[in-house]
N, CA, C and O atoms as CSV, one atom per row, in Angstrom:
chain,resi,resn,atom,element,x,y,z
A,1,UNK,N,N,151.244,-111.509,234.012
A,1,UNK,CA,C,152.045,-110.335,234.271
A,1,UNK,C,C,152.817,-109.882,233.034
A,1,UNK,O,O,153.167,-108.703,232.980
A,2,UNK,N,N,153.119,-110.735,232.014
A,2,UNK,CA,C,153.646,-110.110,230.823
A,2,UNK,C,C,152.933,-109.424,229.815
A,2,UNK,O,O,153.366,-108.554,229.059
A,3,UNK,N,N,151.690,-109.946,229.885
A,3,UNK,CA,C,150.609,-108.927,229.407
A,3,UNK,C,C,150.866,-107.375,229.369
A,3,UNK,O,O,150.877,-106.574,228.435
A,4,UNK,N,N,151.125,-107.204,231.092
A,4,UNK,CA,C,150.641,-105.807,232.087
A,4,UNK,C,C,152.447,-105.071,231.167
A,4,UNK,O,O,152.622,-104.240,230.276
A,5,UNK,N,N,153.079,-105.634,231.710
A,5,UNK,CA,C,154.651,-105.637,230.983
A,5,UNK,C,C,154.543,-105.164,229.242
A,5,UNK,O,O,155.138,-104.221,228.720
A,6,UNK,N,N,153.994,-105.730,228.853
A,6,UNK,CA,C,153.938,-105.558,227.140
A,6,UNK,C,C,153.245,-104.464,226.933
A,6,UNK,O,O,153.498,-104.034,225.807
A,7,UNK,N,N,152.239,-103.601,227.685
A,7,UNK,CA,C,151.148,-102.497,227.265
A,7,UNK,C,C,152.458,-101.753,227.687
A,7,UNK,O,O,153.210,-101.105,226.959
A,8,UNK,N,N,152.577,-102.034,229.252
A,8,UNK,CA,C,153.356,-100.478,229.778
A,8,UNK,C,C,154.781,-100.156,228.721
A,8,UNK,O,O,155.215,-99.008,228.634
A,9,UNK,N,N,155.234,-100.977,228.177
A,9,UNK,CA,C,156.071,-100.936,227.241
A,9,UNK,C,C,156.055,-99.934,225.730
A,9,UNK,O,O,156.687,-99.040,225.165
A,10,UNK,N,N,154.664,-100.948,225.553
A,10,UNK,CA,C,153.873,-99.835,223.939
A,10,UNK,C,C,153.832,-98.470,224.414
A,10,UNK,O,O,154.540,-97.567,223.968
A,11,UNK,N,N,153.004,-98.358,225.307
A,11,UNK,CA,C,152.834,-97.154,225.842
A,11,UNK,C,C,154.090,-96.155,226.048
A,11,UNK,O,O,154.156,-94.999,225.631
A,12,UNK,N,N,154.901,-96.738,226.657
A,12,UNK,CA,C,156.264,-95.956,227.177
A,12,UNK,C,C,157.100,-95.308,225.345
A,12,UNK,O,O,157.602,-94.254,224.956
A,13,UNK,N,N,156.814,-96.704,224.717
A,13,UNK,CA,C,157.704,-96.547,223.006
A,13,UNK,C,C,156.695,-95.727,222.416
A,13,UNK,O,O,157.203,-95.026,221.542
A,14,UNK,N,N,155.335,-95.513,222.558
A,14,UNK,CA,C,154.338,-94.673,222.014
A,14,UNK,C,C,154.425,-93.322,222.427
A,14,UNK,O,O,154.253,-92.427,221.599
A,15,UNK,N,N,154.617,-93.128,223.343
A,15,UNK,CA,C,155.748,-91.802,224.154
A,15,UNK,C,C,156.620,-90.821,223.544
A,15,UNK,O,O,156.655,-89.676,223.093
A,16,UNK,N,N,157.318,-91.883,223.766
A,16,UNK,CA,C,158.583,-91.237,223.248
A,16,UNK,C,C,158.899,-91.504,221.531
A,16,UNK,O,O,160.003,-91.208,221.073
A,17,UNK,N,N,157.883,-92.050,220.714
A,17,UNK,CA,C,157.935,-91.785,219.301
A,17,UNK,C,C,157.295,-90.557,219.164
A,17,UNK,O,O,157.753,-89.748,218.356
A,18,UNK,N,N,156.192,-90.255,219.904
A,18,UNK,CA,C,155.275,-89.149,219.534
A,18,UNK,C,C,156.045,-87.953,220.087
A,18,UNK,O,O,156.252,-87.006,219.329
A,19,UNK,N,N,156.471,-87.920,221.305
A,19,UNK,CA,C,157.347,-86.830,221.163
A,19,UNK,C,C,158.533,-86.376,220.534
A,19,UNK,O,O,158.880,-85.195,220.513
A,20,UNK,N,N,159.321,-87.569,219.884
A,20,UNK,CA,C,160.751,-87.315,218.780
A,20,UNK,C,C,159.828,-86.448,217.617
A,20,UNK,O,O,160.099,-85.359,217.110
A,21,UNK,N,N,158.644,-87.329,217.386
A,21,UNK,CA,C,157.474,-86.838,216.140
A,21,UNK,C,C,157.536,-85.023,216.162
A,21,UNK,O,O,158.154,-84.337,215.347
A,22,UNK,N,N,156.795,-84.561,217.218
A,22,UNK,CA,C,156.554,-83.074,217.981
A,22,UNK,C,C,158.054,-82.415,217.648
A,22,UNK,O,O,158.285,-81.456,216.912
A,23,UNK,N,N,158.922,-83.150,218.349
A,23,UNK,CA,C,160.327,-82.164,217.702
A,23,UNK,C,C,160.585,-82.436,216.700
A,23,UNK,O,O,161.563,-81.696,216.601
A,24,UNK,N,N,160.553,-82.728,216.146
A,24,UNK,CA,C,161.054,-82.918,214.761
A,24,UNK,C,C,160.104,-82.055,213.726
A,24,UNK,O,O,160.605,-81.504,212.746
A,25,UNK,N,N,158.854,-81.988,213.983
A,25,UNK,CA,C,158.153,-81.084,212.795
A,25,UNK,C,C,158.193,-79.194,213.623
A,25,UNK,O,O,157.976,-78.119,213.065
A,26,UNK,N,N,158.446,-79.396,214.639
A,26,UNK,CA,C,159.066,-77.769,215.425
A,26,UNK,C,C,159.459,-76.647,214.714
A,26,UNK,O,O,158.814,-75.601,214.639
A,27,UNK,N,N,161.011,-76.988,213.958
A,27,UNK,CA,C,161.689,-76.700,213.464
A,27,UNK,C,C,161.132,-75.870,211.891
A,27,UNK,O,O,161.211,-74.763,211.359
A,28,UNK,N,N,160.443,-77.479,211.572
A,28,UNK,CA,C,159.670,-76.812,210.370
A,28,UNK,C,C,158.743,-75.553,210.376
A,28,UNK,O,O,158.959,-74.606,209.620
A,29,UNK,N,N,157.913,-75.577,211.080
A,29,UNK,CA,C,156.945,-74.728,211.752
A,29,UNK,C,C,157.677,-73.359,211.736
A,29,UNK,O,O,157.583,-72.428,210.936
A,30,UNK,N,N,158.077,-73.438,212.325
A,30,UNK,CA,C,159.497,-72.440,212.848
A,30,UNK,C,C,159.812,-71.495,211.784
A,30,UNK,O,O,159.404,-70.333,211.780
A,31,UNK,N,N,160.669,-72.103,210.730
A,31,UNK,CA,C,161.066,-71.587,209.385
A,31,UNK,C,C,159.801,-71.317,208.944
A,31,UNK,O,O,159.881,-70.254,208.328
A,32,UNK,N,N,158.755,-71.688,208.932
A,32,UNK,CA,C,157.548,-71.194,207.664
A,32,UNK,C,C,156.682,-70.131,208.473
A,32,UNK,O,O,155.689,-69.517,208.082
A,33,UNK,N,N,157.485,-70.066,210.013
A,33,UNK,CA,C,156.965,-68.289,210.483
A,33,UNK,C,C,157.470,-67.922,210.263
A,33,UNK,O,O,156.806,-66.885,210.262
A,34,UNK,N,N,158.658,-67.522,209.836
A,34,UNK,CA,C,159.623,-66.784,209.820
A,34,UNK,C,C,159.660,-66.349,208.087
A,34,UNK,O,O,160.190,-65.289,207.754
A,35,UNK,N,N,159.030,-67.302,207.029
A,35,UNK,CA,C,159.341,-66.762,205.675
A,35,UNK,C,C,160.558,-67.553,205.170
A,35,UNK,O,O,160.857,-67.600,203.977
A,36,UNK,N,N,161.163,-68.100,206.035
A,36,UNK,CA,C,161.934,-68.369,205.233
A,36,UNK,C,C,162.425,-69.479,204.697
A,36,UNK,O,O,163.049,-70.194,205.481
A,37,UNK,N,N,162.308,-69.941,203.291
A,37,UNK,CA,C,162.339,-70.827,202.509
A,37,UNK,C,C,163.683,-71.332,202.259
A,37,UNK,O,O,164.602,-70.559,202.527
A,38,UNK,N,N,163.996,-72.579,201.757
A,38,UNK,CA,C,165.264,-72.974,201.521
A,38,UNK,C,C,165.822,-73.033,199.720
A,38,UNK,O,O,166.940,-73.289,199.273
A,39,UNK,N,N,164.693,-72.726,199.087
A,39,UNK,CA,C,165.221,-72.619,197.914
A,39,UNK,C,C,164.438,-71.224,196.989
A,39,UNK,O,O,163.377,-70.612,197.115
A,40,UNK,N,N,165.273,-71.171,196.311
A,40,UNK,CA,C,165.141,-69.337,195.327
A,40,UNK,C,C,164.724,-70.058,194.271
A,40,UNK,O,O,164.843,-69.186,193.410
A,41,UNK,N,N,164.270,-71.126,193.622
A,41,UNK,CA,C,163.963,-71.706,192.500
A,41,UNK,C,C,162.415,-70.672,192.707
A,41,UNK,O,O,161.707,-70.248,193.621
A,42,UNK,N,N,162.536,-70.617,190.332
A,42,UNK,CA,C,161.283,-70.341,190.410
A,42,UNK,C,C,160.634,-71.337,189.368
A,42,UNK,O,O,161.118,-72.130,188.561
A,43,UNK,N,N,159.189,-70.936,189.750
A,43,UNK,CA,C,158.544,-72.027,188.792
A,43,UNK,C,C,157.323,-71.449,188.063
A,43,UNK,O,O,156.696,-70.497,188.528
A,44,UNK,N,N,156.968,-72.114,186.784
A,44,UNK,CA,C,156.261,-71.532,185.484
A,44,UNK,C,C,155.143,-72.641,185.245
A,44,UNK,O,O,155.420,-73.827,185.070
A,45,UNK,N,N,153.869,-72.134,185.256
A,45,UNK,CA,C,152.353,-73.069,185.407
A,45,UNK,C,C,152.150,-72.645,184.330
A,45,UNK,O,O,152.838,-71.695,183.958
A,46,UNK,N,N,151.282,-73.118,183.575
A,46,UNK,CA,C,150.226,-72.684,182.751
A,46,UNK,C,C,148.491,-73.063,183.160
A,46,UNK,O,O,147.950,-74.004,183.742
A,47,UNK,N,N,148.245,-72.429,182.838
A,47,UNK,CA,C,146.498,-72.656,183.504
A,47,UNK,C,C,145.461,-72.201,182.438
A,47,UNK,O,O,145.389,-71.060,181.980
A,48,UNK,N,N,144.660,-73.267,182.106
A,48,UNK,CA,C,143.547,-73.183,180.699
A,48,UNK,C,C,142.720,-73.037,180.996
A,48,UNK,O,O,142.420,-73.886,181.834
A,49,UNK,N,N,141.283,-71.724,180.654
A,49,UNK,CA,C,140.175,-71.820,181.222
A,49,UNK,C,C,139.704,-72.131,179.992
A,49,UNK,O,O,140.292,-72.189,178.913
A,50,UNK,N,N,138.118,-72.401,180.398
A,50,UNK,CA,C,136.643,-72.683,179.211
A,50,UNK,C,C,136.197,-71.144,178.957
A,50,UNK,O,O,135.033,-70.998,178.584
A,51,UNK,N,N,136.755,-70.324,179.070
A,51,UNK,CA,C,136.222,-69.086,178.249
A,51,UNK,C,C,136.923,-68.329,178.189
A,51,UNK,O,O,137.940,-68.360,178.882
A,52,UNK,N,N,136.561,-66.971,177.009
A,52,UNK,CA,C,137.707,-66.585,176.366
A,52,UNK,C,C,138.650,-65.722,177.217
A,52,UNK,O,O,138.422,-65.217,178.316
A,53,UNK,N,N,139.776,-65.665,176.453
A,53,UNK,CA,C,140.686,-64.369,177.175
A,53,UNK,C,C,139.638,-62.971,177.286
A,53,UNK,O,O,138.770,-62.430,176.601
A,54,UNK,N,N,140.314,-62.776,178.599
A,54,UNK,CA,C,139.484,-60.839,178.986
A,54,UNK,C,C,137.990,-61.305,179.102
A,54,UNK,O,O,137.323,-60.271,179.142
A,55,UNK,N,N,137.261,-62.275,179.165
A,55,UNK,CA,C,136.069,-62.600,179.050
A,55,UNK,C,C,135.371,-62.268,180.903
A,55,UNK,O,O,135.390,-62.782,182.021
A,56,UNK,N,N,134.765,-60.931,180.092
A,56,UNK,CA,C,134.164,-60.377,181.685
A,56,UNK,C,C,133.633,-61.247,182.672
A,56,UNK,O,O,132.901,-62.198,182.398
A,57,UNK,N,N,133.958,-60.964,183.706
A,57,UNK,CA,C,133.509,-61.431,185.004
A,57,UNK,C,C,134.770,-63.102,185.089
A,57,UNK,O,O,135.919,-62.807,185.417
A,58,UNK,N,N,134.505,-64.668,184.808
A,58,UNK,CA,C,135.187,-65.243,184.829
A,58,UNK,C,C,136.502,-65.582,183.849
A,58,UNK,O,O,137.312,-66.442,184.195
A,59,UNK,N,N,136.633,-64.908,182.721
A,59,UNK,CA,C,138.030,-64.724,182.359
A,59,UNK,C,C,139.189,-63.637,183.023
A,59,UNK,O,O,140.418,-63.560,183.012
A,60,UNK,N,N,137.961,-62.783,183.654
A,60,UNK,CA,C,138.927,-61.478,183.939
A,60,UNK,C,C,139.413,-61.972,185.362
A,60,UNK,O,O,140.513,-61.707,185.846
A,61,UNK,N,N,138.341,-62.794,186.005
A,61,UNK,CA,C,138.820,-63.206,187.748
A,61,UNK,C,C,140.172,-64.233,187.823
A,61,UNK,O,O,140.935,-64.288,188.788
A,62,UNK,N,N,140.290,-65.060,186.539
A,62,UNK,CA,C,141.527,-65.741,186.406
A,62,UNK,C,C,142.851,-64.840,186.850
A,62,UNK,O,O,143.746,-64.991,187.682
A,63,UNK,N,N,142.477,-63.716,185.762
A,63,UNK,CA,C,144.154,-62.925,185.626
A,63,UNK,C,C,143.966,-62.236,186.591
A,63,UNK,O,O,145.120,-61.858,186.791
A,64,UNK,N,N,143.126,-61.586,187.676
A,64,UNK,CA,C,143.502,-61.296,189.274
A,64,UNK,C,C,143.938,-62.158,189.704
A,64,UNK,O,O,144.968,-61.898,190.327
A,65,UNK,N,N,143.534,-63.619,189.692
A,65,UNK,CA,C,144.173,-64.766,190.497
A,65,UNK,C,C,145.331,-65.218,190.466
A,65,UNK,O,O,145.916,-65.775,191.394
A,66,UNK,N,N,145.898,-64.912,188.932
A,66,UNK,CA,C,147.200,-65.329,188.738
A,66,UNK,C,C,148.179,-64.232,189.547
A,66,UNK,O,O,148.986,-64.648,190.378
A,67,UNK,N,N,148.028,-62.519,189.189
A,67,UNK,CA,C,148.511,-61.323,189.764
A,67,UNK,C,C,148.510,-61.743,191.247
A,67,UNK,O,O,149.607,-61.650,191.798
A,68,UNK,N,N,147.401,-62.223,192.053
A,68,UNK,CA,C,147.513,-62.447,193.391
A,68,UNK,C,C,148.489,-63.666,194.071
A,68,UNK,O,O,148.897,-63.639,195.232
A,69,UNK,N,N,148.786,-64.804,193.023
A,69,UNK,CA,C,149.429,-65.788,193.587
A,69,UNK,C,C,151.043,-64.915,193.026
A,69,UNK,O,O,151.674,-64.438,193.969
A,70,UNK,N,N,151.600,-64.736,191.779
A,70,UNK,CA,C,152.718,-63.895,191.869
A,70,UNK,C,C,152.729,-62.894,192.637
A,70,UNK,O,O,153.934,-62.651,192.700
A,71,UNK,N,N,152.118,-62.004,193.382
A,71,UNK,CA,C,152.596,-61.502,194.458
A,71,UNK,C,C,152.411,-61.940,195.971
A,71,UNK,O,O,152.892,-61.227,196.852
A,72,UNK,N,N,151.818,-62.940,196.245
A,72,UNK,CA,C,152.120,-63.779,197.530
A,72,UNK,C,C,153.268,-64.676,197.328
A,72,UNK,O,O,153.701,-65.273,198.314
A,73,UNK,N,N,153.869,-64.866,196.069
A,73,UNK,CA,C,154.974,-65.787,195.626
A,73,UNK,C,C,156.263,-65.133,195.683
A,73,UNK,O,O,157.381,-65.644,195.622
A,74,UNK,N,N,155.992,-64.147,195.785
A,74,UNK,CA,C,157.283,-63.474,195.527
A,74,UNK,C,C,157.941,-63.152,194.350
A,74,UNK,O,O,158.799,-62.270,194.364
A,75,UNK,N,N,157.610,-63.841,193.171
A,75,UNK,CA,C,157.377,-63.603,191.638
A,75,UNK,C,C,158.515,-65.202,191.688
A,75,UNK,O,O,159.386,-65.423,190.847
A,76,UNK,N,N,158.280,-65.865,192.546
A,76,UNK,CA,C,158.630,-67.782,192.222
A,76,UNK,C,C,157.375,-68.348,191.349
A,76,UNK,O,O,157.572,-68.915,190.274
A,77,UNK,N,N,156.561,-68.228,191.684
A,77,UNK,CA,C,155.633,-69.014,190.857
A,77,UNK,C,C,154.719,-67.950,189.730
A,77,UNK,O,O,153.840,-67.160,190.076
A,78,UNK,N,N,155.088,-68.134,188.663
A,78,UNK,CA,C,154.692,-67.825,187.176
A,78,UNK,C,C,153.460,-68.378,186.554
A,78,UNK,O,O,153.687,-69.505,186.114
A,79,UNK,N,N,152.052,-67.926,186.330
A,79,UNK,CA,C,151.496,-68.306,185.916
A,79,UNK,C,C,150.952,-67.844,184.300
A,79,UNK,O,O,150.482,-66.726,184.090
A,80,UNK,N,N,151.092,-68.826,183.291
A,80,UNK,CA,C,150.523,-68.129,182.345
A,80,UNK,C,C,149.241,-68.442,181.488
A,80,UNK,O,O,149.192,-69.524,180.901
A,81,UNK,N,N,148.251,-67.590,181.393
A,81,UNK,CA,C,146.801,-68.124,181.367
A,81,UNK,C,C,146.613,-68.296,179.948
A,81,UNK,O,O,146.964,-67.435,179.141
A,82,UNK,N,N,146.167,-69.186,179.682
A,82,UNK,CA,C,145.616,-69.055,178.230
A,82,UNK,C,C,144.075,-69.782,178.355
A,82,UNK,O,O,143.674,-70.763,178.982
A,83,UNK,N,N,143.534,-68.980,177.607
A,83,UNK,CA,C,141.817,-68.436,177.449
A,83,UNK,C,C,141.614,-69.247,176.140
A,83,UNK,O,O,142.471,-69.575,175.320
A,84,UNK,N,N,139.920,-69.558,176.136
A,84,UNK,CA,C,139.732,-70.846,175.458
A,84,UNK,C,C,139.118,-70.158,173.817
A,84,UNK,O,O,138.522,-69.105,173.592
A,85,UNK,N,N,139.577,-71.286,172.860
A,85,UNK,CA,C,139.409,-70.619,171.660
A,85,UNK,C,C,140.532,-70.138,170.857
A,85,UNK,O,O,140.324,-69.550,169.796
C-alpha cells in the first residue's frame, strides 16, 4: 500500500508543479502580445559576408536584411555589414 501512496503523491506534486509552471510563463506570454518590452537598451552587431559590398543579388540581400531587422527592432538592434575584400 505504500507503493499505491508514493505514485498518488508524485502525481498530485507533478500537478501542481506543472501548473505553478503554466502560471508563471502566462504573464510572459502576455507582455510579448502586447509589445511590450522591459528594456529601451539598444544594441550594435556587425555581420561579415564572403562577397563584396553592393555585390548583386547576395551582397545586396544582406543590406535588405539588415533594413528589415532595424525596422522590426524598432531601431534597438543596429546592424553593420561589412562586405568581403
Amino acid at each position: 500500500m505504500k507503493r499505491r501512496d508514493f505514485v498518488k503523491q508524485l502525481g498530485a506534486g507533478a500537478l501542481v508543479a506543472g501548473t505553478v509552471a503554466a502560471a508563471g510563463c502566462s504573464g510572459q506570454q502576455q507582455a510579448a502580445k502586447n509589445g511590450v518590452t522591459g528594456s529601451a537598451k539598444s544594441y550594435h552587431w556587425k555581420i561579415v559576408t564572403t562577397w563584396p559590398k553592393n555585390f548583386p543579388g547576395m551582397g545586396t540581400a544582406v543590406n535588405k536584411l539588415v533594413a528589415l531587422i532595424d525596422e522590426m527592432s524598432a531601431g534597438r538592434l543596429k546592424i553593420k555589414v561589412y562586405g568581403a575584400g
